[in-house]
N, C-alpha and C positions, 0 to 999 in steps of 0.2 A: 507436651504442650508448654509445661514450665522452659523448658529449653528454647524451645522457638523463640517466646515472649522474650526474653533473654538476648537473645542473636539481632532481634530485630530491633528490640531498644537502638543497642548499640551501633545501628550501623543509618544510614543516612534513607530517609524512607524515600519507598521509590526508584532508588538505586539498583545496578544490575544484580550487586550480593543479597539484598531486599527479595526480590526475583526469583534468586538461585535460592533461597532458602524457603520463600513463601512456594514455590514449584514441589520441592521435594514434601514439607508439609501436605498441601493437598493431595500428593501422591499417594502418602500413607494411609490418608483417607478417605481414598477412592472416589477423589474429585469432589472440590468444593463449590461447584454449583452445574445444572442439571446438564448442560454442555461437555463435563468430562468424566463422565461414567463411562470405560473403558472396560475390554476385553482383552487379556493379556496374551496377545499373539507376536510370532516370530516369525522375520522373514528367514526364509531359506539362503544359507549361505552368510548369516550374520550382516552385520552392519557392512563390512569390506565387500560384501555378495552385492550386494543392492547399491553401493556407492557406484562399482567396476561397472554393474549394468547397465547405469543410467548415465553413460558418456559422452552424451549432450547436455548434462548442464551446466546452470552458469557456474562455473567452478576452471577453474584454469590448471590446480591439481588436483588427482584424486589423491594421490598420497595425503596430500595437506590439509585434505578434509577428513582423513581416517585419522590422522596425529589431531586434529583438534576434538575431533570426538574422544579419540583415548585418553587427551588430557582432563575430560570433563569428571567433577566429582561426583555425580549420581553413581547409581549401582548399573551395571554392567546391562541388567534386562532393561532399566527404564533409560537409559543412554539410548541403547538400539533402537528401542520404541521411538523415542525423540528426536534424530537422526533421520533415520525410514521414513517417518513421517514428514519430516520438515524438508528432504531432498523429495518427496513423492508429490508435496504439494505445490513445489517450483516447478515441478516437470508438469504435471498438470497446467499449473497457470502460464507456462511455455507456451505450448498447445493450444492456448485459446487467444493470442497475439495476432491472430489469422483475419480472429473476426473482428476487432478494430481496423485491423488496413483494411481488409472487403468494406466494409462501412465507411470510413473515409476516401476510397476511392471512388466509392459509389455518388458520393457528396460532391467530390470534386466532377464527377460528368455527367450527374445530374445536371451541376449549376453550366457545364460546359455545352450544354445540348440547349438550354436556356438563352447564356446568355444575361444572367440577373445580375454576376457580380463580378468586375474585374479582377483578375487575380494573373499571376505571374506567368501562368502558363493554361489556355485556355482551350487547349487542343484534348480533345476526347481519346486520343490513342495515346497519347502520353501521359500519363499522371503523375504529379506532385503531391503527396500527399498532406504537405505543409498548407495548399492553398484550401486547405479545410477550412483553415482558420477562422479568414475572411467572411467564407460561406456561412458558417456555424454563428460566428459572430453576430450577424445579419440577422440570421434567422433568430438568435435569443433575442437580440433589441427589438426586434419588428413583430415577429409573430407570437413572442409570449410576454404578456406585463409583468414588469418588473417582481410582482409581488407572486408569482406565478413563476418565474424564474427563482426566487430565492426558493422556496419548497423545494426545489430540486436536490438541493444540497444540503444535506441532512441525514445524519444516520445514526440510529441509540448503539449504547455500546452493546449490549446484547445483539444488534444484528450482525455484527462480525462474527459471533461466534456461531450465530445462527446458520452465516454463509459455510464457514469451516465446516458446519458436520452435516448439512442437508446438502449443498452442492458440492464439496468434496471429497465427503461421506471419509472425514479423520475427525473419530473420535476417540482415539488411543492417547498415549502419555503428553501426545506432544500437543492435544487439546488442553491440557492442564497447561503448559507453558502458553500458548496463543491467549487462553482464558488473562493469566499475569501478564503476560506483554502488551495487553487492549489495557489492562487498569492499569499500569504502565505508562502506557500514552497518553492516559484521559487527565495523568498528573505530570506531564512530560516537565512542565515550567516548573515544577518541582525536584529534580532533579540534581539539578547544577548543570542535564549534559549540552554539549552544540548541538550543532546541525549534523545528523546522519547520512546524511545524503554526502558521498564522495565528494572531496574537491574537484568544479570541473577542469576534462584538457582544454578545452577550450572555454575562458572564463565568457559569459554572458551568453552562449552558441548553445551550450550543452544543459544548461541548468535549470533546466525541465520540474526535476524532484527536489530539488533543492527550493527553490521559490514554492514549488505548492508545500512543501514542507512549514513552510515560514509563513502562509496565508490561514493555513488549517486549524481552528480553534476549535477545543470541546469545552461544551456547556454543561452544567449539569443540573441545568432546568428546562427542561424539554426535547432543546434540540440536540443535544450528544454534540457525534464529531460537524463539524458546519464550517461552509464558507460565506463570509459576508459579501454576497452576487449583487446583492439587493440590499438595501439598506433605504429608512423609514426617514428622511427630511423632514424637518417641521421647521420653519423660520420662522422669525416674528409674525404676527398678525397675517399667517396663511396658513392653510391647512395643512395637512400632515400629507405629504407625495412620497410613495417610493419612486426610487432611483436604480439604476443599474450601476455599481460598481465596476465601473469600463477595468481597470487596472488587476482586479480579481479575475474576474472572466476570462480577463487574456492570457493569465495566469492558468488558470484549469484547462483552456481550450489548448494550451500548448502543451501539460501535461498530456491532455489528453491524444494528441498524438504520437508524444512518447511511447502509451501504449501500446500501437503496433509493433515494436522493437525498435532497432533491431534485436535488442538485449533484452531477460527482463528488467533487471536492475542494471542502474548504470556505473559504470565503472571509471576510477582516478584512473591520472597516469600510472603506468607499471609498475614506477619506481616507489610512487605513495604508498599504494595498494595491490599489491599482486594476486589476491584472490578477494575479491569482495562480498563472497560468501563465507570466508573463514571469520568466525564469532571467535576466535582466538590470535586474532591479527592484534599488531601491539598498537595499532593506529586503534582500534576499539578502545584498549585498556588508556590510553591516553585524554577519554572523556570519561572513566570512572567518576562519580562523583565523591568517592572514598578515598579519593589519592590513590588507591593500589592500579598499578597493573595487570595487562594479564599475565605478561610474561613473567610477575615473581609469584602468582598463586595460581597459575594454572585454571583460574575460574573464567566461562566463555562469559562473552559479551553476548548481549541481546538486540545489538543494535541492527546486525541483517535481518533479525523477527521484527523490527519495529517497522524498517521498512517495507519488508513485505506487506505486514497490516497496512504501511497508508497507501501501499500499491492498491490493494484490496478496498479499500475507501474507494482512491479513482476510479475504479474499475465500477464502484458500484453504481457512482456518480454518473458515470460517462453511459455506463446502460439507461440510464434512468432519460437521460437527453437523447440518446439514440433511439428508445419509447415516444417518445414526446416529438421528435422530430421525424421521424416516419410514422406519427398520427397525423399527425397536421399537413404530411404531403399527402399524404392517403385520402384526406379530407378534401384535400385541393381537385387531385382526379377526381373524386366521385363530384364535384360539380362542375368541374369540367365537362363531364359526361353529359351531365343533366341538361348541361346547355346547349 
């Protein structure tokens, strides 16, 4: 314990080494809070077994992600564990990139059989799935008030972890690290680090993650992680009006259809970044906030766990409107019907 308190004095709070050391702490003690109480299971074929198997993901090498796991300074079983885990729940949120495009297609010929909203392409066999936007747009300013659209966007830091092991169902080593990478984020402006989100190739076209990165504040009076959708006007000698923050919204409604892919995460140009899952890439250790490296201490970066988390935010966000927006058309038929 004395050693810990010791390491962590010293080093810049919140920082990735912050991380890597508060990770291995909790390890020892069988997970420091009720989210990373683990079973110490192995996959078949080691960590190289399960990287070679899973050769669709976002990963450009497999070599490159076996060298950055071997460079990691945990011990050998909880490396594996956290590795396994953290490739098994990309593969996973792969997989479910399906049902944002089926929903946003759905949206766009919906509105194309309508008729409600001009958009760039309004032919029902063909779809854009960009001309959501528009649609979705609409539909927050018109059919939910302002103060009703901000609830939306909202989520305690314990629901991330909650997501991690009831719909993921990983509650192994690598729960202890997502557990540190959510408290992590919740102190992010503490840091010293940028923007995680890749440089885009095309600057202003691709920068999806990057802008929701920049709008996403957490609170730590209520509302956790949150975007300000909605915001409370009060002017001289008038009452207090909420408002829709047009500028946010557009912002979320464009991340959100990032989430149909193509990628999960998005990726620099080649030359930047050649695997934008490697937590050992020197483009990482270049926002240390310790001055180190990773390439002189071999310690990984946490910054593909962090964006994963705010993928994970979107992701929860964008269900919660995709709830809310197939209530209120449902609503619509059935008095349609009635009439």
């Amino acid at each position: 314990h004395t050693f810990y308190i010791i390491i962590t004095a010293n080093m810049s709070r919140f920082s990735d080494n912050w991380l890597l050391d508060k990770v291995m702490f909790d390890y020892v003690q069988g997970g420091s809070c009720a989210c990373c109480g683990f079973p110490h299971l192995f996959a078949p074929g080691g960590l190289e077994g399960l990287i070679n198997a899973m050769s669709d993901l976002e990963t450009d090498s497999k070599t490159h992600e076996i060298n950055a796991a071997k460079a990691s300074p945990w011990p050998e079983d909880m490396r594996d564990q956290i590795w396994g885990d953290r490739l098994l729940l990309r593969f996973k949120m792969k997989k479910e990139m399906k049902v944002y495009g089926a929903f946003l297609e759905e949206v766009v010929k919906d509105d194309a059989a309508s008729k409600n909203i001009v958009t760039n392409n309004d032919d029902e066999t063909n779809v854009a799935i960009q001309d959501a936007i528009p649609i979705l747009h609409h539909f927050c300013t018109t059919q939910l008030s302002p103060h009703e659209l901000g609830q939306i966007f909202s989520l305690q830091r314990s629901g991330l972890t909650e997501i991690l092991k009831s719909k993921y169902k990983i509650t192994s080593a690598y729960a202890i690290v997502f557990c540190a990478v959510v408290e992590q984020l919740s102190n992010f402006n503490h840091t010293g680090y940028g923007v995680d989100a890749p440089p885009c190739c095309n600057s202003g076209v691709d920068d999806e993650e990057e802008l929701f990165e920049t709008v996403l504040n957490y609170s730590s009076r209520g509302q956790g992680f949150n975007l300000v959708v909605a915001e409370n006007i009060i002017e001289e000698d008038c009452e207090e009006e909420w408002k829709v923050n047009q500028e946010t919204l557009g912002i979320f409604l464009k991340r959100m259809i990032s989430l149909a892919g193509p990628t999960l995460l998005a990726r620099a140009a080649k030359a930047a970044d050649d695997d934008d899952n490697n937590d050992d890439s020197s483009n990482d250790g270049a926002e240390n906030g310790d001055g180190q490296t990773n390439g002189s201490n071999n310690k990984p970066s946490f910054r593909s766990d962090r964006r994963v988390a705010r993928l994970m935010i979107a992701r929860y966000w964008a269900d919660r409107l995709i709830e809310k927006y197939r209530s209120v058309q449902g609503q619509g038929v059935d008095n349609q019907s009635s009439t």
